[in-house]
PDB file of the backbone (N, CA, C, O) and the ligand in Angstrom, with CONECT records:
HET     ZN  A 101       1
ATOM      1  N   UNK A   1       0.830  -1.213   0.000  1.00  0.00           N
ATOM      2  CA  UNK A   1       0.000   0.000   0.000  1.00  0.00           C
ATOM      3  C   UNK A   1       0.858   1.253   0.000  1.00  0.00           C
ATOM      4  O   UNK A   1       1.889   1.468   0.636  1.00  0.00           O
ATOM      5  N   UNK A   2       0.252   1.974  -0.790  1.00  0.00           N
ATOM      6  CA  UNK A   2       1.208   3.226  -0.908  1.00  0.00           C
ATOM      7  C   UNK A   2       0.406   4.374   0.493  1.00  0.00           C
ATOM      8  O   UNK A   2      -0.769   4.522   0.827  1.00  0.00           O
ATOM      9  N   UNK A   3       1.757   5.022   1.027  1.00  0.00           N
ATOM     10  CA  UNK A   3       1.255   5.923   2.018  1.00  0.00           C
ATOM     11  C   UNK A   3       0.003   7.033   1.377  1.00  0.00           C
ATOM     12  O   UNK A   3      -0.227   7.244   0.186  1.00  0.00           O
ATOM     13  N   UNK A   4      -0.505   7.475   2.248  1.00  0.00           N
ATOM     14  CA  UNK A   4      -1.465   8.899   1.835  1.00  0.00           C
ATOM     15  C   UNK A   4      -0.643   9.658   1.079  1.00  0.00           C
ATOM     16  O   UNK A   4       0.251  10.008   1.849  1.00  0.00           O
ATOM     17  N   UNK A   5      -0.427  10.132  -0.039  1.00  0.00           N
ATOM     18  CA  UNK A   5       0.559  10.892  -0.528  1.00  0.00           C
ATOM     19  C   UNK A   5      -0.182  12.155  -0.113  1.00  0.00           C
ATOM     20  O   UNK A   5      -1.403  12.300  -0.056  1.00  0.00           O
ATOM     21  N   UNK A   6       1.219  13.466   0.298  1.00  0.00           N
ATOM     22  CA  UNK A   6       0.742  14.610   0.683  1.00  0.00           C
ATOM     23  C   UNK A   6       0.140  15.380  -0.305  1.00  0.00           C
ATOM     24  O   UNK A   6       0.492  15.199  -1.471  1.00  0.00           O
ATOM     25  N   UNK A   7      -0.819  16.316  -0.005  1.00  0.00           N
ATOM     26  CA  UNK A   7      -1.313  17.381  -0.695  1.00  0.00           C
ATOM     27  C   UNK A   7      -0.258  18.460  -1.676  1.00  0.00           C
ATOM     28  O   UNK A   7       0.785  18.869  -1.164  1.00  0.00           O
ATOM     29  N   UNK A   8      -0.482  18.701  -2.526  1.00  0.00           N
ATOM     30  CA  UNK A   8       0.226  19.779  -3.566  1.00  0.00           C
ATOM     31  C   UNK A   8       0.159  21.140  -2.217  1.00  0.00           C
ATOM     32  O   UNK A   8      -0.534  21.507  -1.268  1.00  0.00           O
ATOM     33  N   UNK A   9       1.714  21.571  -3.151  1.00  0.00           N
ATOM     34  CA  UNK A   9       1.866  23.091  -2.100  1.00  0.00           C
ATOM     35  C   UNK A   9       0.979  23.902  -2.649  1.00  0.00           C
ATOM     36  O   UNK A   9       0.848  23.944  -3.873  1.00  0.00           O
ATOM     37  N   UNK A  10       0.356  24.549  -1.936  1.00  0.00           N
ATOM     38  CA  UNK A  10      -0.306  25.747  -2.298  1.00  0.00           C
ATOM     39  C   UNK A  10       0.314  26.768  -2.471  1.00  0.00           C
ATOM     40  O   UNK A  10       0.869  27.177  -1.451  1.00  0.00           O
ATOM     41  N   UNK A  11       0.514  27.635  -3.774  1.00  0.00           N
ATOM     42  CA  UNK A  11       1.359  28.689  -3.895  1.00  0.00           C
ATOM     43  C   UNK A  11       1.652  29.818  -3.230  1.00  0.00           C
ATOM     44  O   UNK A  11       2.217  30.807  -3.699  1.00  0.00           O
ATOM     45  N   UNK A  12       1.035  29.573  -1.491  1.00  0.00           N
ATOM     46  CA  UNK A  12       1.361  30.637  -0.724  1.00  0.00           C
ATOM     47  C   UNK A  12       2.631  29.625   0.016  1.00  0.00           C
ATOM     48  O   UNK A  12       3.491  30.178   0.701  1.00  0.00           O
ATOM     49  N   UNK A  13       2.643  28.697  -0.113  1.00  0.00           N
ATOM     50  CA  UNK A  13       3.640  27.619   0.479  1.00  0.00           C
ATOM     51  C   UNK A  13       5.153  27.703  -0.247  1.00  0.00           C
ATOM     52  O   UNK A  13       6.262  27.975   0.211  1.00  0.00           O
ATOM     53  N   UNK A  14       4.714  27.367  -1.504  1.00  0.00           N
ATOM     54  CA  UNK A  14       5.616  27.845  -2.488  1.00  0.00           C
ATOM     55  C   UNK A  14       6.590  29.340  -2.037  1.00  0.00           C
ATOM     56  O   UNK A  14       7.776  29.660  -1.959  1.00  0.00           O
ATOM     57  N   UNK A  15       5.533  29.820  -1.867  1.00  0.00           N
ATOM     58  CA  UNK A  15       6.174  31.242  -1.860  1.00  0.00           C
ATOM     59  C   UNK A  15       6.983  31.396  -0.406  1.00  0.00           C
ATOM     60  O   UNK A  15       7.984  32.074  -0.174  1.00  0.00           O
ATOM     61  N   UNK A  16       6.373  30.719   0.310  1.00  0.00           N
ATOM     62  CA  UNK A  16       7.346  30.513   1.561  1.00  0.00           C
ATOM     63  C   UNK A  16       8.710  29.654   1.460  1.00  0.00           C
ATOM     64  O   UNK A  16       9.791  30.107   1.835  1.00  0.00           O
ATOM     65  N   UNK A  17       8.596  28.779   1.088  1.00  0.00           N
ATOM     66  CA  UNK A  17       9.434  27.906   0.544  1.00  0.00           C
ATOM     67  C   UNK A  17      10.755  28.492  -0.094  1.00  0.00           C
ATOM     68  O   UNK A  17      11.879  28.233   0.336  1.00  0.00           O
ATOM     69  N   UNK A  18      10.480  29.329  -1.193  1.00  0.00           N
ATOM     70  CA  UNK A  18      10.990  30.076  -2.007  1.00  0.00           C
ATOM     71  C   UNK A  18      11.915  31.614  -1.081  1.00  0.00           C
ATOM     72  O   UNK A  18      12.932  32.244  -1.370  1.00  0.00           O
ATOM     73  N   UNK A  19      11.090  31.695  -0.114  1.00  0.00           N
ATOM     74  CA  UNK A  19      12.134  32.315   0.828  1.00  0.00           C
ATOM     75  C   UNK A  19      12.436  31.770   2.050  1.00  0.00           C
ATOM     76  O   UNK A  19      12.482  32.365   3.126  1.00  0.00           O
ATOM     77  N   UNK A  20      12.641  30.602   1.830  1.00  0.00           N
ATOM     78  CA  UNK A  20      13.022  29.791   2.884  1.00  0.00           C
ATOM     79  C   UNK A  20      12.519  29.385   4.313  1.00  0.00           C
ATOM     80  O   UNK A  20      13.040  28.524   5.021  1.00  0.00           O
ATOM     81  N   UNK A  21      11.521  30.076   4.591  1.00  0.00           N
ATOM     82  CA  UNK A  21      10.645  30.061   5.511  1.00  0.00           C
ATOM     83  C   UNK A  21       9.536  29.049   5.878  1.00  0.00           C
ATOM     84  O   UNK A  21       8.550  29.145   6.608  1.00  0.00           O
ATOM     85  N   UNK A  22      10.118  27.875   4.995  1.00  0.00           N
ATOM     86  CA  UNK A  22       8.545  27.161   4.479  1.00  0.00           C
ATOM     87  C   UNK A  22       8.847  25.917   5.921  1.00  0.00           C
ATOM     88  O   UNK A  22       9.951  26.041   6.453  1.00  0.00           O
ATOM     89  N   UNK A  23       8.189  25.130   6.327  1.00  0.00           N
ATOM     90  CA  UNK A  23       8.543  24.366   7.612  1.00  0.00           C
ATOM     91  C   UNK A  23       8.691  22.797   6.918  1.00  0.00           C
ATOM     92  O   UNK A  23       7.888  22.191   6.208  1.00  0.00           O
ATOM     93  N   UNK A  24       9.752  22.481   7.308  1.00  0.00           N
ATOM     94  CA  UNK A  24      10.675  21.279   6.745  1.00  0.00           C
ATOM     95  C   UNK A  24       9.382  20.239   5.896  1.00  0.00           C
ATOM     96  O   UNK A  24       9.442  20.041   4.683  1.00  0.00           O
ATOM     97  N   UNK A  25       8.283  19.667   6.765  1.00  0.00           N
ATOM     98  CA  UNK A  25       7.327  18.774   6.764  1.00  0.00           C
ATOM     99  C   UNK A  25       6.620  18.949   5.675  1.00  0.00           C
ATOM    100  O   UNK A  25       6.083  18.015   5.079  1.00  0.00           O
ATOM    101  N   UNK A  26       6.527  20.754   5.145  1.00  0.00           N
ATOM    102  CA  UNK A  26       5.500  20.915   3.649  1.00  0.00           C
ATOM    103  C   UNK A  26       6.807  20.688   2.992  1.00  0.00           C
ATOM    104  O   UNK A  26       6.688  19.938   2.023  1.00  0.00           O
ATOM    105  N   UNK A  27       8.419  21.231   3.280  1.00  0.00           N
ATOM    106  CA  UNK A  27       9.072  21.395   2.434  1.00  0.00           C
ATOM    107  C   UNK A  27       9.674  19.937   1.978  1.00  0.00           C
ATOM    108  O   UNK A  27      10.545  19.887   1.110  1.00  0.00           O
ATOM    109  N   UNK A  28       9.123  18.663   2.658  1.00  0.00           N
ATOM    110  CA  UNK A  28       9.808  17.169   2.004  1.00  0.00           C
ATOM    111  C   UNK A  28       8.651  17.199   0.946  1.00  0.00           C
ATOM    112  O   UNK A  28       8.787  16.800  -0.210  1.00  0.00           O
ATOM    113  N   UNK A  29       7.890  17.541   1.293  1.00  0.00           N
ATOM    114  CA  UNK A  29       6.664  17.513  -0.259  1.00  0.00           C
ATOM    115  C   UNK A  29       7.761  17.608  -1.712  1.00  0.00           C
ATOM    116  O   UNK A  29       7.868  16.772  -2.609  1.00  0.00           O
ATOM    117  N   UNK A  30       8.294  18.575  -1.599  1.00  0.00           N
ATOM    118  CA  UNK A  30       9.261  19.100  -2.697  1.00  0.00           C
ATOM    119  C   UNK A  30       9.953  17.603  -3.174  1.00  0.00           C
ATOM    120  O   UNK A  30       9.708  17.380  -4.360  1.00  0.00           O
ATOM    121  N   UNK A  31      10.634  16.699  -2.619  1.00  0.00           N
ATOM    122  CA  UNK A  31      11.298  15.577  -2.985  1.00  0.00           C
ATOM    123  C   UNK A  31      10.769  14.699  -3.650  1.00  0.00           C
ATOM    124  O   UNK A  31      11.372  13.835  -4.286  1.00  0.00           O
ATOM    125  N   UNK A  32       9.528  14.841  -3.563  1.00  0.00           N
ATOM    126  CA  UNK A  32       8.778  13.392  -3.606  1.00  0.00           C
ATOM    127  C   UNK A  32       7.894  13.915  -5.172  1.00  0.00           C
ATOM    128  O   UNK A  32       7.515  13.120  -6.031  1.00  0.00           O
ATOM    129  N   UNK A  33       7.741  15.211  -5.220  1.00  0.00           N
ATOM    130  CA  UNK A  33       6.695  15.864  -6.306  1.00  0.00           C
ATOM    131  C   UNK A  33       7.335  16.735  -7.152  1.00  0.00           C
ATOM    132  O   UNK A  33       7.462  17.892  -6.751  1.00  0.00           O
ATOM    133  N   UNK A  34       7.909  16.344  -8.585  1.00  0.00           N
ATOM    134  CA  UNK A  34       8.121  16.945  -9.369  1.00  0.00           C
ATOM    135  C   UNK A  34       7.665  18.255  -9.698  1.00  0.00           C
ATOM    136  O   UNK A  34       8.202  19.342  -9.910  1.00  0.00           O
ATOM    137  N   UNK A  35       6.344  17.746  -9.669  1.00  0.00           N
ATOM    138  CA  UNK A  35       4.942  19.081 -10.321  1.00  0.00           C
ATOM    139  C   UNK A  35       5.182  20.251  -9.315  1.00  0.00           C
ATOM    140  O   UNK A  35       5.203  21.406  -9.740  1.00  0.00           O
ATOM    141  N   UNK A  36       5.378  19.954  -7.882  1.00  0.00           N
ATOM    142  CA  UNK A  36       5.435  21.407  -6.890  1.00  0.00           C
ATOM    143  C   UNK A  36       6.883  21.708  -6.859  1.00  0.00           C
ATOM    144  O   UNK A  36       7.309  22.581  -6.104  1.00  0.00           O
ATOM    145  N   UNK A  37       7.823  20.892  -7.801  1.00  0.00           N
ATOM    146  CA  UNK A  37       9.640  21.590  -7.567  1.00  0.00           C
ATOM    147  C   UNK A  37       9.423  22.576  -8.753  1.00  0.00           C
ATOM    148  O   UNK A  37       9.820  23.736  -8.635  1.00  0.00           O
ATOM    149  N   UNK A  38       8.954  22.255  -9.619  1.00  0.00           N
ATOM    150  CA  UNK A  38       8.759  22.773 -11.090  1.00  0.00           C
ATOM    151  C   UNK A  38       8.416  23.967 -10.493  1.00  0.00           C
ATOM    152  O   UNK A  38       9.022  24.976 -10.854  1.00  0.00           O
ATOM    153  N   UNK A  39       7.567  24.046  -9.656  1.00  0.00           N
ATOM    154  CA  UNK A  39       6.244  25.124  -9.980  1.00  0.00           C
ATOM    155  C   UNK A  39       7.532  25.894  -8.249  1.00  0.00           C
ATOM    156  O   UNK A  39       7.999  27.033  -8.279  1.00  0.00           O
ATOM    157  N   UNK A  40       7.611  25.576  -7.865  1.00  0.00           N
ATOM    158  CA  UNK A  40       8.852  26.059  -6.598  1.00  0.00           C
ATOM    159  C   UNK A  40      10.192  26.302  -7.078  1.00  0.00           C
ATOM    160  O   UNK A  40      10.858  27.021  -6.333  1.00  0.00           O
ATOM    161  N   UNK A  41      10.824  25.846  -8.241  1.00  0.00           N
ATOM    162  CA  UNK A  41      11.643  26.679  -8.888  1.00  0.00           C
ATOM    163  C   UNK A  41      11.426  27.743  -9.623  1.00  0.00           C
ATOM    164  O   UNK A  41      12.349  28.508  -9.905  1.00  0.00           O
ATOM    165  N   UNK A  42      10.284  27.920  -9.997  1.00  0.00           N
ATOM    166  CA  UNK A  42       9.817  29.021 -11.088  1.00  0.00           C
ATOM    167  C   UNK A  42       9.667  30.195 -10.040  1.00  0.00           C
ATOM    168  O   UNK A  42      10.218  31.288 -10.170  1.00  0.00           O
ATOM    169  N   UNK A  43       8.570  29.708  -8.622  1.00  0.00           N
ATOM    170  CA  UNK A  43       8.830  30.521  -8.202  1.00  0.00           C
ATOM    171  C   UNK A  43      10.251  31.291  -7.521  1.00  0.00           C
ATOM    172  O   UNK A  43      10.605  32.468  -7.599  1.00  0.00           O
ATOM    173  N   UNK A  44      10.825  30.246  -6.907  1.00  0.00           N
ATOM    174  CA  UNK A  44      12.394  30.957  -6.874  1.00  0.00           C
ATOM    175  C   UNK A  44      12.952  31.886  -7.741  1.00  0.00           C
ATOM    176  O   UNK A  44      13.547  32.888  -7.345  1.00  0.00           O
ATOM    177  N   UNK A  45      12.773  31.574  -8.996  1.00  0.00           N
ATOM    178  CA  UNK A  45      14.061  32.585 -10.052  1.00  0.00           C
ATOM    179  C   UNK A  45      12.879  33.796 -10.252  1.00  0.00           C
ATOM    180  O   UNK A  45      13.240  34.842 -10.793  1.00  0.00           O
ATOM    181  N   UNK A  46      11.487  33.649  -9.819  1.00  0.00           N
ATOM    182  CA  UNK A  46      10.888  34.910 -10.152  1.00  0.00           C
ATOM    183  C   UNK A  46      11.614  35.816  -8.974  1.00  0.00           C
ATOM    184  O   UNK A  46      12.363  36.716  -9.352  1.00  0.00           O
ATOM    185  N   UNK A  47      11.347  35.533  -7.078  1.00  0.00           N
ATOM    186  CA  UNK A  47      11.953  35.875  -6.452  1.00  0.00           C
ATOM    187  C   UNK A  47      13.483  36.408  -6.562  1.00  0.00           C
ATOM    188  O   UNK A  47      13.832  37.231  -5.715  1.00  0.00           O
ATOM    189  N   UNK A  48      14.158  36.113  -7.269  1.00  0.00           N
ATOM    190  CA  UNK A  48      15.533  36.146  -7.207  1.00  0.00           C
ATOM    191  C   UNK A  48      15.667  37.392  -8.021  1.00  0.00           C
ATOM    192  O   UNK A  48      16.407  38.293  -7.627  1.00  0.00           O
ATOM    193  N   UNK A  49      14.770  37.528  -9.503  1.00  0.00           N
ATOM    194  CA  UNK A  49      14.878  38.219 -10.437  1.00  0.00           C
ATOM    195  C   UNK A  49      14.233  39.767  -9.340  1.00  0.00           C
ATOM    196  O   UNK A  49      14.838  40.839  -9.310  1.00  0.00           O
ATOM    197  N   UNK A  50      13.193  39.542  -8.713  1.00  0.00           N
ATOM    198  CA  UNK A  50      12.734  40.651  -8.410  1.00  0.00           C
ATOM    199  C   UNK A  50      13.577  41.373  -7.442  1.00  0.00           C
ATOM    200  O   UNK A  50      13.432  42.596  -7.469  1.00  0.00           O
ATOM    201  N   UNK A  51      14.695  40.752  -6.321  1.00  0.00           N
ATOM    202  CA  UNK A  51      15.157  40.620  -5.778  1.00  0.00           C
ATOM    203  C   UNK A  51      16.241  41.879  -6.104  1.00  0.00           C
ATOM    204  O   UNK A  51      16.476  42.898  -5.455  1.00  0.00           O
ATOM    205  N   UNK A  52      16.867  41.324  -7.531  1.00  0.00           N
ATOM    206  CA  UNK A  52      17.828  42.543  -7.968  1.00  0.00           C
ATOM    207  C   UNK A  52      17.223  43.393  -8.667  1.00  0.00           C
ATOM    208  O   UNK A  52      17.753  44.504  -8.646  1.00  0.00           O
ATOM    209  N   UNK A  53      16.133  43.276  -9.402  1.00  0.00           N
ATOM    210  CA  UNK A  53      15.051  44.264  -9.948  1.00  0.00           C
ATOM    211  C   UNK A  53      15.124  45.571  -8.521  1.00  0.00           C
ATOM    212  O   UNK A  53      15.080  46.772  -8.786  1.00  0.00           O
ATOM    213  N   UNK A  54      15.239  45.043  -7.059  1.00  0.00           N
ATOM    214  CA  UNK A  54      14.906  45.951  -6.449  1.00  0.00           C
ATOM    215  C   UNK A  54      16.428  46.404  -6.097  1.00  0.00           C
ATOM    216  O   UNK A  54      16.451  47.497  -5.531  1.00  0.00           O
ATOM    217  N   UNK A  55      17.645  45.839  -6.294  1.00  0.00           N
ATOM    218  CA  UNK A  55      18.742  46.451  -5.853  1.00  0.00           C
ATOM    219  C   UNK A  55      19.236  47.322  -7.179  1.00  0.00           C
ATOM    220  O   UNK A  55      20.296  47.945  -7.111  1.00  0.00           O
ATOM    221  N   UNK A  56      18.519  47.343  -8.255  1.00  0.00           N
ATOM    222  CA  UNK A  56      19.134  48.323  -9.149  1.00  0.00           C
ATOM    223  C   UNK A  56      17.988  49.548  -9.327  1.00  0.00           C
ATOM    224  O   UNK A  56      18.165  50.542 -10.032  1.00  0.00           O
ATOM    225  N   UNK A  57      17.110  49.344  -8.757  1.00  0.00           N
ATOM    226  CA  UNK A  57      16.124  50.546  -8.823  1.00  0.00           C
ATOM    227  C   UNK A  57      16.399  51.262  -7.948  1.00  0.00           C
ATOM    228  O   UNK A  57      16.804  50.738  -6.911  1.00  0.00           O
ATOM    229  N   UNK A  58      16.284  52.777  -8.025  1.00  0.00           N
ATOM    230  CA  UNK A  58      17.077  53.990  -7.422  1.00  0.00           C
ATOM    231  C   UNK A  58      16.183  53.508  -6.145  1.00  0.00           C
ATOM    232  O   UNK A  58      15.135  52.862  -6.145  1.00  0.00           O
ATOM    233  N   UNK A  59      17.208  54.221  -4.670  1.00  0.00           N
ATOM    234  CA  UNK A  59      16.618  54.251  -3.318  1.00  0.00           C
ATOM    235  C   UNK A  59      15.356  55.818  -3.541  1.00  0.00           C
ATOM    236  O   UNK A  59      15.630  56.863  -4.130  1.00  0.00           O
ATOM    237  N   UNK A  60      14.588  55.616  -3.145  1.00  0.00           N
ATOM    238  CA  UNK A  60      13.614  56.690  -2.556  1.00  0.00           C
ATOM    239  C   UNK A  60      13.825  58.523  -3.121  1.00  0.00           C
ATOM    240  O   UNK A  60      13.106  59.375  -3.643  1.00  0.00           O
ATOM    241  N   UNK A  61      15.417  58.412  -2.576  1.00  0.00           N
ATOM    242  CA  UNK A  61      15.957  59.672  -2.000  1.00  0.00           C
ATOM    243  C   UNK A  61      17.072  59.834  -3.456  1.00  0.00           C
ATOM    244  O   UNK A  61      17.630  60.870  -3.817  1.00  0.00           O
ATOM    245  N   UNK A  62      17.137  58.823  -3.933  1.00  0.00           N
ATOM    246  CA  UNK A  62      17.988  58.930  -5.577  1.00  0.00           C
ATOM    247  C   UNK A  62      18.032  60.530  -6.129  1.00  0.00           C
ATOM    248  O   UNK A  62      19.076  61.137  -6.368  1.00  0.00           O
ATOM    249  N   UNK A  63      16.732  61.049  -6.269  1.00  0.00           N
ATOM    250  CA  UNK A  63      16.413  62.146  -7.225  1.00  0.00           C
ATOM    251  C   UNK A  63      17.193  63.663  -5.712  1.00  0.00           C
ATOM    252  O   UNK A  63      17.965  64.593  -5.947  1.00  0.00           O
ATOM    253  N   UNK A  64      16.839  63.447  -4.962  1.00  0.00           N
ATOM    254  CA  UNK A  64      17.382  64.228  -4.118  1.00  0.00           C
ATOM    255  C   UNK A  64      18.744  64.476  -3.736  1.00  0.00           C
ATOM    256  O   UNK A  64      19.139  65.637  -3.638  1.00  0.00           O
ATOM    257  N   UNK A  65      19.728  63.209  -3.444  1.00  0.00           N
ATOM    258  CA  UNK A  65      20.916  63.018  -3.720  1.00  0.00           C
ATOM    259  C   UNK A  65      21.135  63.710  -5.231  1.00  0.00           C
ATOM    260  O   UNK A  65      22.088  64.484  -5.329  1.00  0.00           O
ATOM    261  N   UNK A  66      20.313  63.476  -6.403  1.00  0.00           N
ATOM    262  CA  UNK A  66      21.002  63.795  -7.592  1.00  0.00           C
ATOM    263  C   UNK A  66      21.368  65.359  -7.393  1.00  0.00           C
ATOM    264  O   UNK A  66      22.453  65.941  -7.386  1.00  0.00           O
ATOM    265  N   UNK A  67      19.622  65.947  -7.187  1.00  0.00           N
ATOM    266  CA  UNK A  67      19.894  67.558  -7.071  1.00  0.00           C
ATOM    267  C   UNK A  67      20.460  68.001  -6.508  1.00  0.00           C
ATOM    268  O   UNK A  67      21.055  68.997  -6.918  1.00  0.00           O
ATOM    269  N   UNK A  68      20.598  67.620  -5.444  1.00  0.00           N
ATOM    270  CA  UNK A  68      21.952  68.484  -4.255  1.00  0.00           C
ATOM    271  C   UNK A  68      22.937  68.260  -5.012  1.00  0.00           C
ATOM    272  O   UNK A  68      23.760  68.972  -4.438  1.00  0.00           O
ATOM    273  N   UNK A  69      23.529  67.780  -5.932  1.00  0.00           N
ATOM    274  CA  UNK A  69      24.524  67.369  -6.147  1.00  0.00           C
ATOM    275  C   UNK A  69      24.995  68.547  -7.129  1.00  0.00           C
ATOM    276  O   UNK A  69      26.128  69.022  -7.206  1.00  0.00           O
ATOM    277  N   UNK A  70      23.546  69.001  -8.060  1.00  0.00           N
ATOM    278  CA  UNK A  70      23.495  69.778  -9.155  1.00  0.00           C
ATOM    279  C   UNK A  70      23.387  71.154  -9.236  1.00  0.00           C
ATOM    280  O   UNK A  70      22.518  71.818  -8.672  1.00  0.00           O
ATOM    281  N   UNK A  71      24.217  71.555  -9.897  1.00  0.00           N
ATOM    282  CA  UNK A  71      24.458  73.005  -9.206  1.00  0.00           C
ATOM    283  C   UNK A  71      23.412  73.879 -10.407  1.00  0.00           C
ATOM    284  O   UNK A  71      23.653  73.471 -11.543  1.00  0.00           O
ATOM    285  N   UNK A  72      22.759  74.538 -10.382  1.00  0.00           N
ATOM    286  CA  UNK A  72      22.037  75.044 -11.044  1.00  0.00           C
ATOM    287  C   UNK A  72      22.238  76.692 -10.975  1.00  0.00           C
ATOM    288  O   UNK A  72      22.045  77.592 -10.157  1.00  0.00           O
ATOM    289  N   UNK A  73      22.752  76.540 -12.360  1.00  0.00           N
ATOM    290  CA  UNK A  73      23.738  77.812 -12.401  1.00  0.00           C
ATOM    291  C   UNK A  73      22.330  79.251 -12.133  1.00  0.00           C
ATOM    292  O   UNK A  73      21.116  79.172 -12.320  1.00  0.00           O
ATOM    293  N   UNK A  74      23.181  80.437 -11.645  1.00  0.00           N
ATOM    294  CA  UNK A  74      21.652  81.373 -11.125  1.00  0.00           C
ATOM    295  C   UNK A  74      22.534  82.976 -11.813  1.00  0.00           C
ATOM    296  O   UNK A  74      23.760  83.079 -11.773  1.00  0.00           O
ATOM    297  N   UNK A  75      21.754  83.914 -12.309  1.00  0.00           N
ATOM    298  CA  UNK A  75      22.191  84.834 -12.566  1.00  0.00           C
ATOM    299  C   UNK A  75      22.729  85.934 -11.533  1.00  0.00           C
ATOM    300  O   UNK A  75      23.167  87.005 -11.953  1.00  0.00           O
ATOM    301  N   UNK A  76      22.687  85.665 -10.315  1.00  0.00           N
ATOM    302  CA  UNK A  76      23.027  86.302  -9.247  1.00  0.00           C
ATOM    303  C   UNK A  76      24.456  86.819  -9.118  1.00  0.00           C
ATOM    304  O   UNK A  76      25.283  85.910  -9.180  1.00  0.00           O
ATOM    305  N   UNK A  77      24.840  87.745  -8.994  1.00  0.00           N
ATOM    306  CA  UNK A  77      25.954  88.117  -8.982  1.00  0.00           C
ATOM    307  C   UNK A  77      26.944  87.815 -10.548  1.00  0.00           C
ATOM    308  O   UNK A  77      28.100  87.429 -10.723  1.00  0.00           O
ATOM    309  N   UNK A  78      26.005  88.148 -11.343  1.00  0.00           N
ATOM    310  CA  UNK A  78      26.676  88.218 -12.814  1.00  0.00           C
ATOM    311  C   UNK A  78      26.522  89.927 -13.612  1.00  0.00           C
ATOM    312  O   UNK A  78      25.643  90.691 -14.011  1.00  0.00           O
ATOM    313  N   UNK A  79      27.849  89.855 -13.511  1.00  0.00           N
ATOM    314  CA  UNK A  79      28.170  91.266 -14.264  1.00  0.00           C
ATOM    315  C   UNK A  79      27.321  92.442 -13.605  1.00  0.00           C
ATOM    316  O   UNK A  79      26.322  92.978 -14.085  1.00  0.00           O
ATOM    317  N   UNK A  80      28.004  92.743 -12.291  1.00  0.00           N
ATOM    318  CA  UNK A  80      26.961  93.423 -11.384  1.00  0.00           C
ATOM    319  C   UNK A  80      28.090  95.035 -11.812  1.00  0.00           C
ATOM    320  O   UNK A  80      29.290  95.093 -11.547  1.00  0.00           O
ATOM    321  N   UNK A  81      27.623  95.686 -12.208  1.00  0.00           N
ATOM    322  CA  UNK A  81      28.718  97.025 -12.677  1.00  0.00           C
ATOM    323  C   UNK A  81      28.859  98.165 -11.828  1.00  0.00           C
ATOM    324  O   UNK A  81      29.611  99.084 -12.150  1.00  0.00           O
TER     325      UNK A  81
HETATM  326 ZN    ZN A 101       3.015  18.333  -5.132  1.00  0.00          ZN2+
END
């Protein structure tokens, strides 16, 4: 007799999983089930991709750092006679 085989991860599981958080007992599911590694690697490299998606997108304060930076030339004290 074959054991009860476990239930498919549910893609909030997945998604735990995928950041490592997932608890060992859903995460042996993964060994045994092709169909939820498939679908738990996909989600991984989406994670991963978004991951540096967010380390190359400017911080918050990007545009502010830029302007201070930028000197914005002013007619003030030009050719005062
Ligand atoms: Zn499964």
């Amino acid at each position: 007799m074959n054991p009860t085989p476990m239930p498919h991860l549910t893609s909030e599981e997945i998604e735990l999983w995928a950041q490592g958080i997932l608890g060992a007992a859903r995460a042996m599911h993964l060994a045994d089930c092709s169909l939820c590694r498939a679908e738990a690697e996909q989600e991984r490299k989406v994670i991963l991709e978004l991951a540096q998606l967010r380390r190359f997108a400017p911080s918050p304060d990007f545009a502010d750092r830029v302007m201070a930076k930028v000197r914005i030339p002013t007619r003030s004290g030009e050719f005062t006679p």
